[in-house]
C-alpha positions as CSV (number, residue, x, y, z in Angstrom):
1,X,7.3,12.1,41.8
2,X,4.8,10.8,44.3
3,X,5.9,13.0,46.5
4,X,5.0,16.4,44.4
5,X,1.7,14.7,43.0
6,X,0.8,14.4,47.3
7,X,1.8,18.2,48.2
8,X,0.5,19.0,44.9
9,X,-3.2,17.0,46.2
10,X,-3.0,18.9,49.5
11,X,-2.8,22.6,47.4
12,X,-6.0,21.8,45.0
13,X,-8.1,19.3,46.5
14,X,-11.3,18.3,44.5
15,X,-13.6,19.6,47.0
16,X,-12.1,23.4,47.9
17,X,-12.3,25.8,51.0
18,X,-15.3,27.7,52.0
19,X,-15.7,30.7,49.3
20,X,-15.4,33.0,52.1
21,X,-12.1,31.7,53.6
22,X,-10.4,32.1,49.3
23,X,-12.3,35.8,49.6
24,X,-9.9,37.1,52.6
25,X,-6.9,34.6,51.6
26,X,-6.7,36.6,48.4
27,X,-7.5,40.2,50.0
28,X,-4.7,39.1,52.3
29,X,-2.3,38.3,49.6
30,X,-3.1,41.6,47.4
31,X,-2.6,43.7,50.8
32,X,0.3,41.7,50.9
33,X,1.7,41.5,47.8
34,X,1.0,45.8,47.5
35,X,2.8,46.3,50.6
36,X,6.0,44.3,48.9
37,X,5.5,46.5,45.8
38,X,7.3,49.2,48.1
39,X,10.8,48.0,48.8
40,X,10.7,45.7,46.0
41,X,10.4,48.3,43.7
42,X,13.8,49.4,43.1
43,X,15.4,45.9,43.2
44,X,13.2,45.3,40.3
45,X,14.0,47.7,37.9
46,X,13.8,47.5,34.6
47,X,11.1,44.6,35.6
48,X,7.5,45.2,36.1
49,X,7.2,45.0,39.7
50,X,3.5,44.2,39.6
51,X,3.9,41.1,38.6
52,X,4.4,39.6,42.0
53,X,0.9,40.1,42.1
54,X,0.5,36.7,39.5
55,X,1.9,34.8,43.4
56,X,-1.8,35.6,44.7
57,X,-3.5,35.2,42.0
58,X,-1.9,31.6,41.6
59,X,-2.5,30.5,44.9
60,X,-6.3,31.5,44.9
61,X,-6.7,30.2,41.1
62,X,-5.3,26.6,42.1
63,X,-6.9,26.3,45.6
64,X,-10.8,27.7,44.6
65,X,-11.0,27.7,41.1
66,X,-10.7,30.3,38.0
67,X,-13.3,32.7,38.8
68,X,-11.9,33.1,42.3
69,X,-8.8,33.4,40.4
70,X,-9.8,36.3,38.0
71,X,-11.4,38.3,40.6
72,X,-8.0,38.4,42.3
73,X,-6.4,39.3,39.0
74,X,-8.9,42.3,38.5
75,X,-8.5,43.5,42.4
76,X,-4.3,42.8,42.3
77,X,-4.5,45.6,39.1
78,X,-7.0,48.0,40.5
79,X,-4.8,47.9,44.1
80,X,-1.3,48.3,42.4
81,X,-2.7,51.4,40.0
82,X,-4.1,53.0,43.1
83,X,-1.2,52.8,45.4
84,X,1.5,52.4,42.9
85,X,0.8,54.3,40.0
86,X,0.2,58.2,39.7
87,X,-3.1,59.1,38.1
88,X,-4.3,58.4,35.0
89,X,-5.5,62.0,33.8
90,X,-1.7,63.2,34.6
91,X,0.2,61.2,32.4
92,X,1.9,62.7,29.3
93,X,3.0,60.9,26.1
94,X,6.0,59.1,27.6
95,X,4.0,57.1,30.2
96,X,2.7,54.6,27.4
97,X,5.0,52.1,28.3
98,X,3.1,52.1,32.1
99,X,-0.1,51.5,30.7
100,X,1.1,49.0,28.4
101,X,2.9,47.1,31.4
102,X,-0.8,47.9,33.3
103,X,-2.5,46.3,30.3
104,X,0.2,43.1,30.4
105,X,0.2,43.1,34.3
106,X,-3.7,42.0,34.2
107,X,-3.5,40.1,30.9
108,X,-1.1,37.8,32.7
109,X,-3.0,37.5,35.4
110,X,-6.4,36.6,34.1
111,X,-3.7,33.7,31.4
112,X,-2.2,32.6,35.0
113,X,-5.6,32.4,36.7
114,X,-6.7,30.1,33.4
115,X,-3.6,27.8,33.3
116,X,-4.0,27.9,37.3
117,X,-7.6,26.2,37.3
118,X,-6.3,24.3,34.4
119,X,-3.6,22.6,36.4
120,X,-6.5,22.3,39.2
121,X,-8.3,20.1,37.2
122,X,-5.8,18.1,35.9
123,X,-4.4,17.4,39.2
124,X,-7.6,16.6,40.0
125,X,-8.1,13.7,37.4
126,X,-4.8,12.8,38.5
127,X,-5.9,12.2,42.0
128,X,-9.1,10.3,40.8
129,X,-6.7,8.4,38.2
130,X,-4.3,7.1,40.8
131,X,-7.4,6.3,43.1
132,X,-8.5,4.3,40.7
133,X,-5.0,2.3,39.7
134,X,-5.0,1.7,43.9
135,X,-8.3,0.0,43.9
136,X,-7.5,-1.8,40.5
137,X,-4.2,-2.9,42.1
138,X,-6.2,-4.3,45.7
139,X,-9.2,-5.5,43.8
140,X,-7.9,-7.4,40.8
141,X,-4.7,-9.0,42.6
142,X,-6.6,-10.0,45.7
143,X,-6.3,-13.6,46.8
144,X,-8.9,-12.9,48.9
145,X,-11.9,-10.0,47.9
146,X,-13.3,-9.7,51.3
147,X,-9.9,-9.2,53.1
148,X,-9.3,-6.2,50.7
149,X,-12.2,-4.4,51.0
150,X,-11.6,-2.0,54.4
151,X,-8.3,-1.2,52.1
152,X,-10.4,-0.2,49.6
153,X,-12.8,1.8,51.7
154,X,-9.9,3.3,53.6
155,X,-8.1,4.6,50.1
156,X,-11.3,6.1,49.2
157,X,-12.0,8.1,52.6
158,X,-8.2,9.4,52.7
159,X,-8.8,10.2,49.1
160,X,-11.8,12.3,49.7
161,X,-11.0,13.7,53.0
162,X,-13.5,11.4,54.6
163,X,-13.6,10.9,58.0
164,X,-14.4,6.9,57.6
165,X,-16.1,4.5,54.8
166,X,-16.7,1.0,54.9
167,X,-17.9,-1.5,52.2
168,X,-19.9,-4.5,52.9
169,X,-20.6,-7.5,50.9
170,X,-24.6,-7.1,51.5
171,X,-27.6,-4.6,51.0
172,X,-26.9,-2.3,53.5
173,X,-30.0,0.5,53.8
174,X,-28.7,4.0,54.3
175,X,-30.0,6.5,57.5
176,X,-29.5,9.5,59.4
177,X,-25.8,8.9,59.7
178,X,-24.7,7.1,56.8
179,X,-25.0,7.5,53.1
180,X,-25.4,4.1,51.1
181,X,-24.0,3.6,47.5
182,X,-25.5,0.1,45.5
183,X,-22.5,-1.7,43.8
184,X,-24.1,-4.4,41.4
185,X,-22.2,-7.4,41.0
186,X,-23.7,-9.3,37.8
187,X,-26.5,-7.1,37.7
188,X,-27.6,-7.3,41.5
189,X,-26.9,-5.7,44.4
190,X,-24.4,-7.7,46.5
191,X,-22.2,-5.2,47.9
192,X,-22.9,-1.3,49.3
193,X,-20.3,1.5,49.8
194,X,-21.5,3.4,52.8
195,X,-19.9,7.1,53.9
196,X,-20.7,10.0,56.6
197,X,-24.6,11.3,55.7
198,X,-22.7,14.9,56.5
199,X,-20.2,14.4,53.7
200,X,-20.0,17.7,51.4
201,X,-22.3,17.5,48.6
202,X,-19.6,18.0,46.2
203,X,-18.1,14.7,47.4
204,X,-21.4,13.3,47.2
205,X,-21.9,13.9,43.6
206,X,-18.2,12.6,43.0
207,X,-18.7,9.5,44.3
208,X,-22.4,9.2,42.7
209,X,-20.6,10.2,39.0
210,X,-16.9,9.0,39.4
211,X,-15.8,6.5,42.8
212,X,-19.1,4.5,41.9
213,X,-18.4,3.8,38.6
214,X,-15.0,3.3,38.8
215,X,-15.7,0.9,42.0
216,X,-18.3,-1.8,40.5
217,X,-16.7,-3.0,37.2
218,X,-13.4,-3.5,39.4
219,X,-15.3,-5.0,42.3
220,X,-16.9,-7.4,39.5
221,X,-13.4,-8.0,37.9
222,X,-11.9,-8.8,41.3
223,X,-15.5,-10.7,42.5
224,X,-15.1,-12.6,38.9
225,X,-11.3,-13.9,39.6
226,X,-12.4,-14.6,43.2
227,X,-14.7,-17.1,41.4
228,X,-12.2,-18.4,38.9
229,X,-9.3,-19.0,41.5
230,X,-12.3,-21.0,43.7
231,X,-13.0,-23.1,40.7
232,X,-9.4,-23.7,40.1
233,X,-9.6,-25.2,43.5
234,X,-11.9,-27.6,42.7
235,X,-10.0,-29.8,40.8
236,X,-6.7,-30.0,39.6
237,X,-6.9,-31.2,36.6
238,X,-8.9,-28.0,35.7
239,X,-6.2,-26.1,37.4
240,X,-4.0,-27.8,34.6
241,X,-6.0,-26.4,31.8
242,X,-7.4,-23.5,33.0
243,X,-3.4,-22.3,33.3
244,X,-2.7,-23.3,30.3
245,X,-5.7,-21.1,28.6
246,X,-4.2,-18.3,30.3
247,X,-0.9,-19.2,29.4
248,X,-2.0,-19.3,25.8
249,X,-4.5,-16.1,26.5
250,X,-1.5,-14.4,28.0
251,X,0.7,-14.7,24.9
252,X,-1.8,-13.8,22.8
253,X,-2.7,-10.8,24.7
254,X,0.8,-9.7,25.2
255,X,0.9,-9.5,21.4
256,X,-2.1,-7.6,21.2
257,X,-0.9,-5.3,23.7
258,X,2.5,-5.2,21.9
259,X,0.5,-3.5,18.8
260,X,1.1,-6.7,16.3
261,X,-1.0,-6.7,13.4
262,X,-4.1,-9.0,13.1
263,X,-2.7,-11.1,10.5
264,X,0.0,-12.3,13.3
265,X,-2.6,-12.4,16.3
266,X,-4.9,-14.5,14.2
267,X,-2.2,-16.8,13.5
268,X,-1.6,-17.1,17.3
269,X,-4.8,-17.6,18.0
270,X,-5.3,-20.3,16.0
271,X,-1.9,-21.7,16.8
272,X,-2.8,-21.5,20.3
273,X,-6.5,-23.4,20.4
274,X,-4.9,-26.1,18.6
275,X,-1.7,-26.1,21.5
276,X,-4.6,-26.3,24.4
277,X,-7.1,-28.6,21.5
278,X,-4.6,-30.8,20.3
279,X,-6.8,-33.0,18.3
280,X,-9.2,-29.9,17.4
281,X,-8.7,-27.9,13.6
282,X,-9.0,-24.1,14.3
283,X,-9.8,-21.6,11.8
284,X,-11.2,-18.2,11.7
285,X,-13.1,-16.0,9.1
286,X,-14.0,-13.0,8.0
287,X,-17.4,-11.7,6.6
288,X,-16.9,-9.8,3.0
289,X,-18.6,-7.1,1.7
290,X,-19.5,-9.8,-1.1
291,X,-21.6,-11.7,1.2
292,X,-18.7,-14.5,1.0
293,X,-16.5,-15.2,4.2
294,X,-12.8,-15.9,3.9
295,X,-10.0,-17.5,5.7
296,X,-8.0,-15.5,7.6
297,X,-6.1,-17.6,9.6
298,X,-6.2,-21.9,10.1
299,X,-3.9,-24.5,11.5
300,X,-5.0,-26.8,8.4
301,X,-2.6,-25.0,5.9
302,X,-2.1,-28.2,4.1
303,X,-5.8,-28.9,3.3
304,X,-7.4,-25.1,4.0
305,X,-5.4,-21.8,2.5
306,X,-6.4,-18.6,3.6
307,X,-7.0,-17.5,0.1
308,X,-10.7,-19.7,0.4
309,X,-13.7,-17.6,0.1
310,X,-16.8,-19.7,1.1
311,X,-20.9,-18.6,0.3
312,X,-22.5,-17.9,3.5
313,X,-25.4,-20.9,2.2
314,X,-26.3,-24.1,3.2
315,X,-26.2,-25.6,7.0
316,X,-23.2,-24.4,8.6
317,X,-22.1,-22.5,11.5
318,X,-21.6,-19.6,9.1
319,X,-24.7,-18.9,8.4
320,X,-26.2,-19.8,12.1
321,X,-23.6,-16.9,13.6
322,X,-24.2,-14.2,10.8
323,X,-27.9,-14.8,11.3
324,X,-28.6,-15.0,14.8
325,X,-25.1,-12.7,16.2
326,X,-24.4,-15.5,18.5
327,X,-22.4,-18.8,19.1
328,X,-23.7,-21.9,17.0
329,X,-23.0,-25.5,16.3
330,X,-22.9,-28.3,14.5
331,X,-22.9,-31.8,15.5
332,X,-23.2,-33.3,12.1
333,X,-23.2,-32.7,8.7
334,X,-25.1,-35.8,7.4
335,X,-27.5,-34.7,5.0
336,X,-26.2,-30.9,5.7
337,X,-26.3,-28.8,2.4
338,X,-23.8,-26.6,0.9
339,X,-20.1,-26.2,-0.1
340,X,-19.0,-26.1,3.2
341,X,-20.6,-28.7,4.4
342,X,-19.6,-31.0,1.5
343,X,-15.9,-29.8,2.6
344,X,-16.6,-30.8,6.4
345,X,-18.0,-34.3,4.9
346,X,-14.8,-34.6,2.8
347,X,-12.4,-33.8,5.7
348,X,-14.6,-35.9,8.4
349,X,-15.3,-33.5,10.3
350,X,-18.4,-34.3,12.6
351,X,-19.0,-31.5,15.0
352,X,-18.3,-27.6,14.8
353,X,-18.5,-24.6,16.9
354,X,-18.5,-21.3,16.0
355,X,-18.0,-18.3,18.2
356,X,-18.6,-14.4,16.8
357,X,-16.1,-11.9,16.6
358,X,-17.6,-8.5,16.8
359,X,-15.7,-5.3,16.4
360,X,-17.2,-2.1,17.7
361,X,-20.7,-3.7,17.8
362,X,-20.2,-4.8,14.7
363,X,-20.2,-8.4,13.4
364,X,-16.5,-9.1,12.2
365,X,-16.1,-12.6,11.4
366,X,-16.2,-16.2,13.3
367,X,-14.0,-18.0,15.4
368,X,-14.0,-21.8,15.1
369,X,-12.8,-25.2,16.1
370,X,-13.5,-28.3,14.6
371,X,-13.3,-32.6,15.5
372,X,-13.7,-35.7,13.8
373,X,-15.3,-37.6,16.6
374,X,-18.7,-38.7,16.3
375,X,-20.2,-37.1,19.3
376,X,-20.4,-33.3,19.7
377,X,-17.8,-30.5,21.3
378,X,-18.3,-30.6,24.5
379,X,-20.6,-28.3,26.2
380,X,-18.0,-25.8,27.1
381,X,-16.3,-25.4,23.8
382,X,-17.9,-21.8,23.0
383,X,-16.8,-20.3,26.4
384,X,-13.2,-21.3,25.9
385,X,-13.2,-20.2,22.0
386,X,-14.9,-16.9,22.8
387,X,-12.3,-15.7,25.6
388,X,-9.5,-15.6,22.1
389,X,-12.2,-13.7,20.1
390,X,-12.1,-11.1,22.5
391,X,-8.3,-10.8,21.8
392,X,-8.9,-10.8,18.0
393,X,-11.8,-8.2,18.3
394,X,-9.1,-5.8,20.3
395,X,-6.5,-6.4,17.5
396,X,-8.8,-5.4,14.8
397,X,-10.0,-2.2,16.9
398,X,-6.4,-1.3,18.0
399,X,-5.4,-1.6,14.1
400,X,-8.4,0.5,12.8
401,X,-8.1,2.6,15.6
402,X,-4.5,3.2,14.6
403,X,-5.2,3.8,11.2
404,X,-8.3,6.1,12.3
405,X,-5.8,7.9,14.3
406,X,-2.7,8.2,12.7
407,X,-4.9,9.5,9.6
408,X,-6.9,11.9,11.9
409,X,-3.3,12.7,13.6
410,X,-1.6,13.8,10.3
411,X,-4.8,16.2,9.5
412,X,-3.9,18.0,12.6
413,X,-0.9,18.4,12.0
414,X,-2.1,19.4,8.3
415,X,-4.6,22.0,10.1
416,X,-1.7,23.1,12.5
417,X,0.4,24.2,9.8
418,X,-2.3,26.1,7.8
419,X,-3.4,28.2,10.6
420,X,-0.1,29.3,11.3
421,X,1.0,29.6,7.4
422,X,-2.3,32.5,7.6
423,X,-1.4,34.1,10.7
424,X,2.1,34.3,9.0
425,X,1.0,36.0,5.9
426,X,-1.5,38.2,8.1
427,X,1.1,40.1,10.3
428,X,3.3,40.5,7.0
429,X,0.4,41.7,4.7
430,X,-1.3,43.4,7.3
431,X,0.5,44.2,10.7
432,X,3.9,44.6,9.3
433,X,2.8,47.1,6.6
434,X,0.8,48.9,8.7
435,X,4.0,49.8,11.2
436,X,5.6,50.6,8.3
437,X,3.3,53.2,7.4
438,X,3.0,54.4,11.0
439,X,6.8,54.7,11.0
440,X,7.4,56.8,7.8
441,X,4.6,59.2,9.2
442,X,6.7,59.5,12.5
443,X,9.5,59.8,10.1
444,X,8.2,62.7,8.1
445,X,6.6,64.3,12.0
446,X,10.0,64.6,12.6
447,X,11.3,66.2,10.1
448,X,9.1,69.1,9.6
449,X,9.3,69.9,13.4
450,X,11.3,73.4,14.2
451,X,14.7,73.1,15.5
452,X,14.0,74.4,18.6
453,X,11.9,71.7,19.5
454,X,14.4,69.3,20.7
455,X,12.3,67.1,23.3
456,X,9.6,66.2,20.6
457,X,12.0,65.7,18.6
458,X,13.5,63.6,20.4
459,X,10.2,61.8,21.2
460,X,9.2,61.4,18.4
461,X,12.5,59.9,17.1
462,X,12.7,57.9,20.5
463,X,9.0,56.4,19.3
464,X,10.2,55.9,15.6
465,X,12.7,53.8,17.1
466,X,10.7,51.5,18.8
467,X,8.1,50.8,16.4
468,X,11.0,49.9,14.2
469,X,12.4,47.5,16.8
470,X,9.1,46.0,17.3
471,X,8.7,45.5,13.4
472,X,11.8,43.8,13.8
473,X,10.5,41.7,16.7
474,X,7.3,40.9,14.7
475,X,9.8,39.7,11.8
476,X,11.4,37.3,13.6
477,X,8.1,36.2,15.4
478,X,6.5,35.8,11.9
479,X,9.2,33.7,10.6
480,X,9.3,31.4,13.4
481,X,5.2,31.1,13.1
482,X,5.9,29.7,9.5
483,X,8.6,30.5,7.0
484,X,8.1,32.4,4.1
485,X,11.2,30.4,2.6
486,X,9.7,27.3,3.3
487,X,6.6,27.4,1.2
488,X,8.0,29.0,-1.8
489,X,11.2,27.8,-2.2
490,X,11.4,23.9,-0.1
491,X,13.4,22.9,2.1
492,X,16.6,22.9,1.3
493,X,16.8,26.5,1.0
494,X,14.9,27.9,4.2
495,X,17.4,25.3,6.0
496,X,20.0,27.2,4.2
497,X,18.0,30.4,6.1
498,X,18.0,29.2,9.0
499,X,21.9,28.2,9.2
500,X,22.6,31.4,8.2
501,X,21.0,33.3,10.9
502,X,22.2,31.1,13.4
503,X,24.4,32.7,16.3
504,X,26.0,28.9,16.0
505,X,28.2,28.0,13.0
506,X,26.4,25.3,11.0
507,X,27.6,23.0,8.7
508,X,24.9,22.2,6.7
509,X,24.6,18.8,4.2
510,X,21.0,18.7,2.0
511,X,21.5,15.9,-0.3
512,X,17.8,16.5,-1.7
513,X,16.5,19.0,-4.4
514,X,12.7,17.3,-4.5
515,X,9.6,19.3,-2.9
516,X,7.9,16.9,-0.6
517,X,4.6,17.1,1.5
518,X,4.3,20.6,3.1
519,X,4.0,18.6,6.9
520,X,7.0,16.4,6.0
521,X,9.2,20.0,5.4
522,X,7.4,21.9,7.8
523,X,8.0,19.2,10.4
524,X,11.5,18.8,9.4
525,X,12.4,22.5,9.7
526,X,11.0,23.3,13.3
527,X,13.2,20.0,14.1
528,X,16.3,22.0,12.4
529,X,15.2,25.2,14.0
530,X,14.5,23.4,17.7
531,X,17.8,21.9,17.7
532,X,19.4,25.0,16.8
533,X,17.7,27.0,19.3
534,X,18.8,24.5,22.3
535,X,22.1,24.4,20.8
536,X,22.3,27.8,21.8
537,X,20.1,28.7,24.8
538,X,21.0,25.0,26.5
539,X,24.4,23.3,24.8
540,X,26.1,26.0,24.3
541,X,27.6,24.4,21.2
542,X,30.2,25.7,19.4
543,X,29.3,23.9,15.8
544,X,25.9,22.0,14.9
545,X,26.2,19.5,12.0
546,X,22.9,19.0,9.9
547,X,22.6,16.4,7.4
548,X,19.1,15.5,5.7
549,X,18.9,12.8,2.8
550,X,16.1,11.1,1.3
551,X,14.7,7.8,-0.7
552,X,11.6,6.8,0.2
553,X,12.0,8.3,3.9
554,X,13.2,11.9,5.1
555,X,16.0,10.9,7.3
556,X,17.8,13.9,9.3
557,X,20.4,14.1,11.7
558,X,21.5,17.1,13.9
559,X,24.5,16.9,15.7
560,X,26.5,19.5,18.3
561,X,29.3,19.8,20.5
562,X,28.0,21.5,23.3
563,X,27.5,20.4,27.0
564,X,24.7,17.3,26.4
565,X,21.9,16.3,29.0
566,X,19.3,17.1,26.9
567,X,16.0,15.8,28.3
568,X,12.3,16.3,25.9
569,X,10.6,14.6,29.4
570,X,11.3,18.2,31.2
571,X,8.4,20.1,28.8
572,X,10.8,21.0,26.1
573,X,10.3,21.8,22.7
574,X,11.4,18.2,21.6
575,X,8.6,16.9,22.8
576,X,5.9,18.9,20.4
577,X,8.1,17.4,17.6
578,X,8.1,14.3,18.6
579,X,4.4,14.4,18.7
580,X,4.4,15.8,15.3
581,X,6.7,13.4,13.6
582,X,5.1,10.4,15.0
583,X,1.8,11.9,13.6
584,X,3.6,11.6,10.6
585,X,4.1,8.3,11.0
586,X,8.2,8.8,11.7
587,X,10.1,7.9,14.4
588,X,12.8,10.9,16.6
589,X,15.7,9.9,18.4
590,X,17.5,12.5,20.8
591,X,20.8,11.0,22.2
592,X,22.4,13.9,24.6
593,X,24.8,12.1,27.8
594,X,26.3,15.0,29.7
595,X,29.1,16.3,28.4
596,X,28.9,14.4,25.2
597,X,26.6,16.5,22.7
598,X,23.4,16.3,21.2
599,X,22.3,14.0,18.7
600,X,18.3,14.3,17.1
601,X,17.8,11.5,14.5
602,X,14.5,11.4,12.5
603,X,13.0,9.2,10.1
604,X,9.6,10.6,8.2
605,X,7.7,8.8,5.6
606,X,7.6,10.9,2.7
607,X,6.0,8.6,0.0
608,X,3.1,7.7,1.6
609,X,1.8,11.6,2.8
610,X,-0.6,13.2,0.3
611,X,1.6,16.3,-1.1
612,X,-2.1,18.1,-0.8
613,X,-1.5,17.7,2.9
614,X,-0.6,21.3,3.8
């Protein structure tokens, strides 16, 4: 793979040729590609032979850009009419297909031009991605920062085609040959990325609006843990504990990263300052809409519940973080008024700190660790807290992100099916009937024509024809868009449809009569109707077995015989569904070893889908 992604680089690099050299590349390839037209042109029949024009406009699309790219499109039509086809103002009724393949000829061109500069682009922010994973990779697992940086500067000059780049740990002023950069390193300038003065302007602008940015907060990440693995040197027994908090930050993290819910990351958290505080209580709260906090999670579950709901009154830590947004302590509670504070008195607890937690700029809830000596936390206590309610702030933001996006997910996918339900019941309503109409005229042309005009005739009823196989291609093509069947009647019976116009035998098993939510049977027939297609097209199967049953979860399961190896990583169809079932909030399976069949399992929440979802 990183092979292709490197010749792929080479082909669209993010700074491009000279406009003039893409002008006579892409006159050479039309004069080219018109001269091939010649002997290909028999070889290709029935094809179109001007499409071997799309091979220029490719190349110029993905080497300088879509406009570049259209022009080439335009030019490649205009230079195959002229030499290729005889002149418009001669042609009689039979040379509509021509202009029809003329009309297709440049609207796939222009469509190939588009996708073309698309694929650009997205090589490009490939290219700038897997810059960015190298520096990430030298910066941030550096033992030593310094050492790495010509690395770093040497990745970024291959990267953009530089000739050299260097980065120095100092202010370094640009002049007449060199172009200076500022990287700020907690908010001052300690290090400077310096390239050729004659570097492209384009390149200049990239590494002003994308290197630069991506650079500093790495070089601060990698500067910071420089830093941390010096301090750890300093003594040992801060070593000791310092890999322990990581230890314990690790586990924690690896559960956030893992997509556990809050309840069970809170839980470590506060399992996990007690491990590295032994003779510390832990807790953490939440703020309510009430203007009470509660107890989410504690390692005092014998004396402190998480069903507790304090006031946010009196002299507590509570009050000091919701007020001021920061840390806050406690060192004693003598005198200290309150409910909570009585609670601290009853419990002995002396000293408290209390560390925010704050969600999307937001102020969530606190963090807090508690002792029963009679001298205060010591002085670092809110550092080591606050690096856990970091963790806990990404939990809650991954979980309401989730939500937020599984919700906004399934509207899509709501959306989706609408838009193609319309354009369904437009071509029948609209385009279908007006073929029809066009047909029955052609029809009726026909038969009032004298005998002895056999070749109109014969036109006409060659025409008739058509139109009446393209209605019959627009029929198919509208029920693929979305299923009459489906909407009216459920699915059971458009599955029943679609078995019976299968080219495959199907045995078919529906064990459920109930309507559910129009995404939940619109997902579940294009997975029927994607199996069954690559049953045909890829297993060559000579039976598919479809079973669908459901409690409080759709579960289907589509089974063939044919030759297996099914992949949805090579840009099939399977991988659209799988998108839209885990919208849904289901889960697909596909289970296809070479030469041992297909298998598509999916599970879709039906219960929990509005049914106005549709």
């Amino acid at each position: 793979m990183s092979v292709q992604i490197g010749a792929l680089s080479r082909l669209v690099r993010p700074t491009p040729p000279p406009i003039e050299l893409g002008i006579a590349v892409a006159t050479g390839l039309t004069v080219v590609e018109t001269l091939l037209v010649y002997p290909l042109r028999q070889a290709m029949v029935p094809y179109f032979p001007g499409m071997i024009y799309i091979v220029g406009v490719l190349i110029t699309s993905m080497v300088w850009g879509m406009w570049l790219g259209m022009a080439t499109a335009v030019a490649s039509t205009l230079a195959f009419v002229y030499y290729h086809v005889r002149p418009f103002e001669s042609f009689a009724a039979g040379d509509v297909r021509q202009v029809v393949d003329l009309a297709v000829l440049l609207i796939v061109a222009v469509a190939t031009s588009a996708v073309a500069n698309l694929s650009r682009v997205r090589a490009v922010q490939a290219e700038e991605s897997d810059l960015t994973a190298e520096m990430a990779r030298l910066l941030l697992y550096a033992e030593d920062l310094p050492a790495v940086l010509p690395a770093v500067a040497q990745r970024i000059a291959r990267s953009l085609q530089l000739p050299d780049a260097a980065i120095h740990l100092a202010t370094v002023p640009g002049d007449d040959r060199h172009a200076a950069f500022p990287l700020y390193i907690d908010a001052a300038q300690r290090a400077t990325l310096v390239v050729p003065a004659e570097t492209p302007k384009q390149t200049m602008q990239r590494l002003r609006d994308s290197i630069v940015p991506s650079l500093t907060p790495l070089l601060n990440a990698g500067w910071e843990r420089a830093a941390v693995l010096n301090s750890l040197e300093t003594s040992r027994e801060q070593l000791r504990r310092l890999a322990a908090e990581q230890a314990a930050l690790g586990r924690v993290a690896k559960l956030v990263a893992g997509g556990s819910p809050p309840a069970e990351v809170f839980d470590a958290i506060t399992t996990e300052l007690h491990g590295l505080m032994s003779e510390y209580s832990t807790w953490l709260c939440r703020y309510e809409p009430d203007g009470t906090a509660s107890v989410v999670a504690t390692n005092l579950t014998d004396d402190l519940t998480t069903d507790v709901r304090w006031p946010i009154d009196g002299e507590n830590v509570l009050v000091k973080v919701r007020n001021t947004g920061c840390a806050a302590r406690v060192d004693t509670f003598d005198g200290a008024a309150g409910p909570v504070a009585a609670y601290a008195r009853d419990m002995g607890i002396h000293s408290v700190v209390g560390v925010p937690i704050v969600v999307d700029g937001r102020l969530w809830g606190v963090a807090g660790v508690a002792w029963v000596r009679s001298e205060p936390l010591p002085p670092g206590t809110e550092a080591r807290v606050a690096e856990f309610t970091d963790l806990a702030a990404i939990a809650i933001a991954n979980a309401e992100g989730k939500a937020e996006l599984s919700a906004s997910r399934t509207r899509l996918v709501a959306a989706a099916d609408q838009a193609r339900q319309r354009i369904e019941r437009n071509l029948h309503d609209g385009a279908m009937q007006h073929f029809l109409a066009v047909a029955m005229q052609l029809g009726a042309a026909e038969a009032i024509l004298p005998p002895e005009l056999t070749e109109a005739r014969a036109e006409l009823s060659h025409a008739r024809r058509g139109l009446i196989s393209a209605m019959d291609n627009l029929r198919e093509i509208s029920r693929g868009i979305h299923p009459t069947l489906l909407a009216s009647d459920g699915l059971p019976t458009a599955l029943r449809a679609l078995a019976r116009r299968s080219p495959v035998p199907v045995d078919l098993d529906v064990q459920t009569d109930q309507r559910m939510p129009p995404v939940v049977e619109t997902a579940a027939y294009y997975i029927v109707s994607e199996a069954l297609t690559n049953a045909v097209k890829h297993a060559h199967a000579t039976v598919v077995h479809v079973q669908a049953t459901r409690n409080d979860m759709l579960h289907l399961s589509i089974d063939d015989d044919g030759i297996g190896g099914a992949d949805p990583h090579r840009g099939t169809g399977l991988t659209g569904l799988q998108d839209r079932v885990e919208a849904l909030g289901g889960h697909l399976t596909i289970s296809s070893p070479a030469d041992g069949g297909t298998r598509l399992s999916a599970t879709i929440p039906t219960d929990s889908i509005p049914l106005q979802l549709s």
